[in-house]
Structures are given as C-alpha cells and as structure tokens.
C-alpha positions in Angstrom: 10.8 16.3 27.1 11.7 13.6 25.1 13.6 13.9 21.6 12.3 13.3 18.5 12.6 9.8 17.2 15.0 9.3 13.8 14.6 5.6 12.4 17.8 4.9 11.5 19.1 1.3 9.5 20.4 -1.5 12.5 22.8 -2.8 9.7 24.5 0.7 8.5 23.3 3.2 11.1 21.6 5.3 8.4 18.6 7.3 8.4 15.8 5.5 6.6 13.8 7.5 4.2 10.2 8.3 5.6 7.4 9.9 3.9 5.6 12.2 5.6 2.9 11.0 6.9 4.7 7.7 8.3 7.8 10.6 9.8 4.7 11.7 11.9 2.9 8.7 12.9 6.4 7.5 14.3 7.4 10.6 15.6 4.0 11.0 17.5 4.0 7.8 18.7 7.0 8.0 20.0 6.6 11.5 22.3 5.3 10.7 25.8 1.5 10.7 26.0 -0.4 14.4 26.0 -1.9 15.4 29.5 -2.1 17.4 32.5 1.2 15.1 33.8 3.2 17.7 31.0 3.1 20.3 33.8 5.1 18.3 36.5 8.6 19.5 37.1 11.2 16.5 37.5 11.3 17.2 41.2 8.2 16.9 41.3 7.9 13.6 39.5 10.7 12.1 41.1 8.3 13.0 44.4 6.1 11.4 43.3 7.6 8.0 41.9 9.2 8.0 45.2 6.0 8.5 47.5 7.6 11.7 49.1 4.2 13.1 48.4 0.8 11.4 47.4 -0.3 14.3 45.2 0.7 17.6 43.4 -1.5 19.6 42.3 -1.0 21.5 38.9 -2.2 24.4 36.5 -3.6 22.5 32.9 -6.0 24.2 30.5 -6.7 27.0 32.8 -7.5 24.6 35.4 -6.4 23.0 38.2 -5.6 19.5 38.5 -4.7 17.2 41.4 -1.8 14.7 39.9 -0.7 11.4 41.9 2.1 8.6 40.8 0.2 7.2 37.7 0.6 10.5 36.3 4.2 10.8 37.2 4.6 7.6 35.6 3.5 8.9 32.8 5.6 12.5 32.9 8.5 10.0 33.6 10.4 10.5 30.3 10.6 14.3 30.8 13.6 13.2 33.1 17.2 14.1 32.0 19.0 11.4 29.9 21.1 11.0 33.5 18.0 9.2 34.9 17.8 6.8 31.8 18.8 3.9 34.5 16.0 4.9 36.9 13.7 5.5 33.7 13.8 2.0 33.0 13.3 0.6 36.5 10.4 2.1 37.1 8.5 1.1 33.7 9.7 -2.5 34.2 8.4 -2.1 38.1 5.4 -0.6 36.7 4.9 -3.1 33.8 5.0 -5.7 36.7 3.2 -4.4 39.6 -0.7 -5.7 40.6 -2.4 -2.8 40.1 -3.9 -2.6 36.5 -3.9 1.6 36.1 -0.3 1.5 36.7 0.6 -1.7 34.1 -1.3 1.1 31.6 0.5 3.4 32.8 3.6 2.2 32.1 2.8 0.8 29.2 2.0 4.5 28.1 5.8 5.0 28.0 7.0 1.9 27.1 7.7 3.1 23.5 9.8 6.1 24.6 11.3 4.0 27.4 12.8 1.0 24.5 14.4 4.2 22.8 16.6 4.7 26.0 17.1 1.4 27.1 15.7 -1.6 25.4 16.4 -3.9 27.6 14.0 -6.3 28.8 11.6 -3.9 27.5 10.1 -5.9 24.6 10.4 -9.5 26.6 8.0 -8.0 29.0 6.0 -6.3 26.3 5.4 -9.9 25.3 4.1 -10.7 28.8 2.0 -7.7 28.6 -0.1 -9.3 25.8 -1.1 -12.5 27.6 -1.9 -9.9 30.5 -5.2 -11.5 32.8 -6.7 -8.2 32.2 -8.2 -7.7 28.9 -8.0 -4.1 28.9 -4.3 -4.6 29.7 -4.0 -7.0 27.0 -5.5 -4.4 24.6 -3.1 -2.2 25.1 0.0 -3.6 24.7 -1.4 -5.2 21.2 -1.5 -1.3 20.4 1.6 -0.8 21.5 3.1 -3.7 19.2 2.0 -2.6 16.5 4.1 0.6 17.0 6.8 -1.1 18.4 6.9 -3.5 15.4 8.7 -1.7 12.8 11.3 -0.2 14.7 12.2 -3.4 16.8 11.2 -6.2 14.2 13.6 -8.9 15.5 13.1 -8.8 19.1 9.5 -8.7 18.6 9.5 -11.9 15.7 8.6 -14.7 18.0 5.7 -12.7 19.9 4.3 -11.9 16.5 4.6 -15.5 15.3 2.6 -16.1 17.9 -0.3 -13.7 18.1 -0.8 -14.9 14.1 -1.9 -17.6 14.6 -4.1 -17.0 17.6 -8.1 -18.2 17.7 -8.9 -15.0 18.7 -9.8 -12.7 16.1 -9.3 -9.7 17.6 -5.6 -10.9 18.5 -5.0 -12.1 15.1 -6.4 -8.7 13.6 -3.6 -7.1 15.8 -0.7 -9.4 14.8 -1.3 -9.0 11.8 -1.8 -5.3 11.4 1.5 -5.1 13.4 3.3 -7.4 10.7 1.7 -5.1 7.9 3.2 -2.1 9.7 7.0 -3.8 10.1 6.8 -5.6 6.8 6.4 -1.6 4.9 9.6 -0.6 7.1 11.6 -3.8 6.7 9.7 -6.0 3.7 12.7 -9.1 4.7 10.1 -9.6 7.7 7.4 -10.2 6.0 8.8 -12.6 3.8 10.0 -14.3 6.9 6.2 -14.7 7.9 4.5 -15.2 5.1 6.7 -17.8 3.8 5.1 -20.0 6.8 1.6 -18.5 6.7 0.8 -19.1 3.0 2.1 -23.1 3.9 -0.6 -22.8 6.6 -3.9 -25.0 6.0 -5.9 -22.8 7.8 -7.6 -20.6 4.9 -7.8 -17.5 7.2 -3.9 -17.1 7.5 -3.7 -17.6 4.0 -6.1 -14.7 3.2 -5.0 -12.7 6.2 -1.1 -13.1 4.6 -2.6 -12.6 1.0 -3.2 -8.9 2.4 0.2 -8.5 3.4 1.8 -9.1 -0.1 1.5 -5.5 -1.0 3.6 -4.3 1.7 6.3 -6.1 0.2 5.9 -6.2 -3.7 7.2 -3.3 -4.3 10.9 -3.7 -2.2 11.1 -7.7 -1.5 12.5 -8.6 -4.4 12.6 -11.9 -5.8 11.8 -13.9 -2.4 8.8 -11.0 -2.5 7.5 -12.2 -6.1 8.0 -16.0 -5.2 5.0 -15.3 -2.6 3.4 -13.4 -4.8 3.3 -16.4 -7.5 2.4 -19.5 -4.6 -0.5 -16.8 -3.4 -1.7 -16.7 -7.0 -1.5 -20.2 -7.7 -3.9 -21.4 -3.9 -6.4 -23.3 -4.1 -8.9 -20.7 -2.4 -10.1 -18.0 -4.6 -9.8 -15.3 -2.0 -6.5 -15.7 -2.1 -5.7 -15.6 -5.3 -8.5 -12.4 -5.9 -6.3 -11.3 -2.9 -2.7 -11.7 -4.8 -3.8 -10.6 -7.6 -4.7 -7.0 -6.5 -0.7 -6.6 -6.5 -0.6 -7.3 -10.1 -1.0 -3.9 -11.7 1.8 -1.9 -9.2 4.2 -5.1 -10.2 3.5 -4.0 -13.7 5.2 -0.7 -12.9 8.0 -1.6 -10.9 8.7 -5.1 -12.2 7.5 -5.7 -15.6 9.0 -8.7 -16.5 7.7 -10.6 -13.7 4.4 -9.5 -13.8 4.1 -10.4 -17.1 4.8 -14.1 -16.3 2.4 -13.9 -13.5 -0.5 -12.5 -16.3 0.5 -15.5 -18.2 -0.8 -17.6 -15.5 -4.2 -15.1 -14.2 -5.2 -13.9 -17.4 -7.2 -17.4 -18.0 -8.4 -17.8 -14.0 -11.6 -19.7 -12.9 -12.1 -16.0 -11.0 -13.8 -12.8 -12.4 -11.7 -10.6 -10.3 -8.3 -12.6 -11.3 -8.8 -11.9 -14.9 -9.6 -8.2 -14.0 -7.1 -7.8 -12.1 -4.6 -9.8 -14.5 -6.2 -7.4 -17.5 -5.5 -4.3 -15.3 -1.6 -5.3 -15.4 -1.8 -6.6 -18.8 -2.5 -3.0 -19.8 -0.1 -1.5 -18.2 2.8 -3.4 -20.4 5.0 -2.3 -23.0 2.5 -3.4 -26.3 5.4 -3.6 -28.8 6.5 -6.9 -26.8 6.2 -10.0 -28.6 4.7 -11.4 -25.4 2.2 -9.3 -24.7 0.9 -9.0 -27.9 0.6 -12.7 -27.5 -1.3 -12.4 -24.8 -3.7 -9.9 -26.2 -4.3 -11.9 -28.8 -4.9 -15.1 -26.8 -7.1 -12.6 -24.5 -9.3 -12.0 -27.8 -10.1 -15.5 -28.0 -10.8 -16.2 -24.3 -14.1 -18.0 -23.3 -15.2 -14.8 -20.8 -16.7 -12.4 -22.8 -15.2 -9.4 -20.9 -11.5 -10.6 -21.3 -12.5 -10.9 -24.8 -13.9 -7.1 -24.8 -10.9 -5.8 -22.9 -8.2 -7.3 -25.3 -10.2 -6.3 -28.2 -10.1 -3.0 -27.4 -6.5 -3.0 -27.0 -6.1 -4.8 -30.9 -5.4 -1.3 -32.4 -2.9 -0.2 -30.0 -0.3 -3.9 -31.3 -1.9 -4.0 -34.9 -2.9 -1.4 -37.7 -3.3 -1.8 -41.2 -3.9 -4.9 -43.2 -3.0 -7.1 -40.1 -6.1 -5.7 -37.9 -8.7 -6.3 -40.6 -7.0 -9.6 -40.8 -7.5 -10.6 -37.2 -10.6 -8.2 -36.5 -12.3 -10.6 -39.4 -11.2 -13.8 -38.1 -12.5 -12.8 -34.8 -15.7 -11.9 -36.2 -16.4 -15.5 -37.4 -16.0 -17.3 -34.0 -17.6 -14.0 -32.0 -21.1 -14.5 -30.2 -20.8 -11.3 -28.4 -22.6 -8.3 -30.5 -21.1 -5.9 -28.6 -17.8 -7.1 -29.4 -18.8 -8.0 -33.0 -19.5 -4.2 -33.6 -15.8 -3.2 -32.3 -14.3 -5.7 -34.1 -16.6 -4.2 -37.6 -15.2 -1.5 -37.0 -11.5 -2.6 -37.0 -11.9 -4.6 -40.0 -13.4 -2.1 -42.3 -11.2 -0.2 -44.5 -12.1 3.5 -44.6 -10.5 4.9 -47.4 -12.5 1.8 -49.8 -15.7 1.4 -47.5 -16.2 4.8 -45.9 -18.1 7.5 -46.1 -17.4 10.1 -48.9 -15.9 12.3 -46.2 -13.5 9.6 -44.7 -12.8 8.6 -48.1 -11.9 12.2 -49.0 -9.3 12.2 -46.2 -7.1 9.6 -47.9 -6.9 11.8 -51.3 -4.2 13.5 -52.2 -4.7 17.6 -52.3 -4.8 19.5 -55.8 -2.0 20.6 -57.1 -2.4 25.0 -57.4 -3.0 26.2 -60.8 -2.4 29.3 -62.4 -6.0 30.8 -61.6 -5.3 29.8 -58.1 -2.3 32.4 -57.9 -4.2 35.2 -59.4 -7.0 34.7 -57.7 -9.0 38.3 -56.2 -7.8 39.3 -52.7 -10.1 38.0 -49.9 -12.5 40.4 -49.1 -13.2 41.8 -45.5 -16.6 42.9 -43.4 -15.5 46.0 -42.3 -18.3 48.1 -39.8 -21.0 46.1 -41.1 -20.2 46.5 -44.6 -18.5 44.3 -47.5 -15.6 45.8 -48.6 -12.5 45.0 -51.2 -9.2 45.1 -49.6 -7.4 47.9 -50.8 -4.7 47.0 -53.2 -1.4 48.0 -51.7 
C-alpha cells in the first residue's frame, strides 16, 4: 500500500502546516482508490498487467469477486517502491490507450503515481482534460483539482486555460481547482487573478472576485492590491463580491482595511456599505480615523449606514461631546427611528432624568451618630420575629 502523503514546501523542503480537515482530504486523496482490487497480491497484479492471466478471482466483503487488468491497474500502487519505473509506464500506457475504462483507470492512480514519479504525469493530465470522451474529460477535471495544490507550477498553464473556457462546467472546475491551490500557495492566485480581474468578460471577474478570500488572509500586499482594483469594478457583483473580504482584513490587516472602508463605506451598493460597516466595526474606535469615519457614517444619505454609525457614537464620544453631536444630528435627521437613538444620546440624565437616574449622580450621606448606634438588625427565626441576642 501506498504511504501517506506529507506536503512538504518545494522552496525549503519543510512540512507545511495543515489543518485537519485539509491533512485528510489530501491524505485521502492521495491513497489508491478503495475496492475489491485491495485484495490482489503483487503477483498477482503484475499477472495481470502482464496478460499472464485474464482474471483472478478474489475474496471482498464476504464475497467473491472475479478481477481482470482494469482492476490491477488500479491495485498498481500496492507495488514495492522497486517497481516505481514500471508504476509509471503502465499509467502513462494506460492514460494513452483506446479503450476509455482503462484511461479511468489510470487516471484513478494518477495522483499516487505523480508522488513517485512525476514525470510526464501532469503533461498528459493536461491531455486527459481535452479527452474526446466526456466522461474521461470529467474525470481528469477532478483529478486537477486535487492535483492543483500540490503541483501548482506544472499545472499553471492548463489552468490558465480551463479559466477561460465557454464551458461552464469547465470553468466551474478551473476555477474550483485555482481556489484549492491558491489556499495552499496564495502567490498562485495572485498570479491568476492579476489577469482575470483585467479580463472584460464580467464572469471572470466575478468568478476571480470569489477567489480573493483564499488569498487575503496570506498574500500580502500584491493580495490587498486585488482586493482594492476588485472593490473599485465597475460591476457591482464584483465589488458586493470583494467586499465580503472586508471584515477578516479587519482582523488580520487593520490598517489596510481601513483604507479600503474609506472607499466602500459611501458605495452605490447596499451590500458594499454593509459589508464596509461590518469591517468598520471591527476597528480600534480610539483611532482618529475611524472615528472620522463614524462620524461621516452618521451623516450618510442611506439611512441604515446612518443607523449603524449612530449606534456606534457612544462607544468614540461620551459626555458633553455626544449631546453635542447627538443634537446636531437631530436637526438634519428625517429618520425617527434614528431621531429617538440620537434623543437619547443627547439628554443629560443626571439634569433631565427621572428622579431615580437623577438619584444615581448624588453623592451618598455622610453616617451620623444615630447611624452608629443604631438597634441590631433583627432576624425571622422559625417563623417568629426575634431580637438578636446581644453578645
């Protein structure tokens, strides 16, 4: 059987960090396919491959099963490391032979195949997608996207192309494949989508848009440059698209994202400005910035931006300075609901409250002599009134 797969960096040689689910996916992925072929000995499957016999039969689930070469093909990585040379003859061979069961196959065990030997392995992988059958084709799309974040470079071109296919289901594919590499390695998909969001077709753009949180979070500045050109398109699903990356950047990369909010908190979109608010807050409010922006927020022309940095007013202001603004709000304000938070904010409790809010601003009474001498507290004691007893 085949050993388990360990991503390690192509630069340094060093294991990459994995969490747990993505450890499995790539680990599964990467074992040779489950199925009655598991119970073939390597004699066996070399007697096979080699059309010594036609068929073995085999014990699986209880039951017996009658095995031919497609399955050995299959079982074909539960050779010894010895046979990596003939491993990787008869994939290519099977990649490349008429019959369609056995390009399937073979492309079953092309993933655990590249680990061994790599060679040719993803040129023809690149074949396999343009195959004349379409279940074929299907196939090796599936297997790309595996094969994508472990062998980014060799695949670049093939993905480059499948992007900007007319067929959806193609383009679906490439792109769920770029998604998957760009998470591993986020310099790839900066590499992509720094053509695709230049692209005049609108569905690339959106399609990249999606991408960009893959990468915000470990691209760096090239990553944030996107980010920005996304926000500032001329489509609005994909800047609604961009801007959904807005509240992690306000986590990770402050700073920058507050520059971005500059520019989305005052979008022709709804979901911009939502998006923008949801980032806005998320930052530090003691920042002269972002209390500017709250404040310019509180004037805006959509009455839910206005709501939203309303409500964060008390969290920059107190005092004197929020009845201040809260009343020259008031004076321009349409919005009731708004005019009744900002009412709120501009009364002064301790003048204009209730007795009992006014009664929390006074000072308590100083303890008088009576006070000290006061009676001891008396006690109910089973069911009846009773003085404590003096000690």
């Amino acid at each position: 059987m085949s050993r388990d797969y360990i991503a390690r960096d192509p630069r340094t040689g060093q294991r990459i960090s994995l969490g747990k689910k993505r450890r499995k996916m790539i680990q599964a992925a990467f074992r040779a396919p489950q199925g009655p072929w598991n119970s073939l000995l390597p004699n066996q499957i070399r007697d096979l491959l080699e059309k010594r016999v036609s068929t073995i039969e085999v014990r699986w689930m209880d039951k017996r099963v009658l095995l031919d070469r497609l399955d050995a093909i299959r079982a074909i990585t539960a050779l010894p490391r010895t046979e990596d040379e003939f491993i990787h003859k008869t994939i290519i061979d099977g990649l490349c032979s008429r019959s369609v069961q056995e390009r399937l196959a073979a492309l079953d065990v092309l993933l655990v195949g590249s680990l061994r030997d790599s060679d040719e392995m993803m040129e023809m992988l690149d074949v396999m997608v343009d195959d004349p059958d379409p279940t074929v084709q299907k196939k090796a799309r599936e297997v790309l996207i595996t094969c994508a974040p472990i062998f980014p470079s060799a695949l670049e071109e093939t993905i480059r192309r499948l992007l900007r296919s007319d067929n959806s289901r193609i383009r679906n594919d490439a792109f769920n494949a770029l998604n998957d590499a760009s998470r591993q390695w986020p310099e790839v998909g900066v590499l992509h989508l720094d053509e695709v969001i230049r692209e005049e077709d609108v569905d690339l753009r959106r399609r990249g848009a999606r991408v960009l949180r893959s990468i915000a979070q470990k691209a760096g500045g090239a990553g944030w440059d996107l980010i920005g050109w996304s926000l500032d398109d001329e489509d609005s699903e994909v800047r609604r698209i961009a801007s959904r990356t807005l509240p992690g950047l306000a986590d990770s990369a402050p700073r920058i994202a507050q520059i971005m909010v500059e520019e989305t908190l005052f979008d022709q979109d709804d979901e911009v400005r939502n998006n923008s608010l949801k980032a806005l807050a998320k930052m530090d409010k003691d920042d002269s910035r972002t209390r500017t922006l709250i404040l310019d927020g509180a004037r805006h022309r959509d009455s839910g931006i206005r709501m939203s940095c309303v409500k964060m007013l008390p969290i920059i202001m107190s005092g004197n300075s929020l009845r201040e603004t809260a009343l020259e709000l008031i004076s321009n304000e349409t919005d009731e609901k708004i005019i009744q938070h900002l009412n709120k904010m501009a009364i002064d409790v301790s003048i204009e409250g209730t007795e009992a809010e006014k009664n929390r601003f006074l000072a308590p009474l100083p303890k008088t002599e009576d006070d000290e001498q006061a009676p001891n507290p008396i006690k109910l004691k089973s069911g009846k009134i009773q003085k404590k007893e003096e000690e």
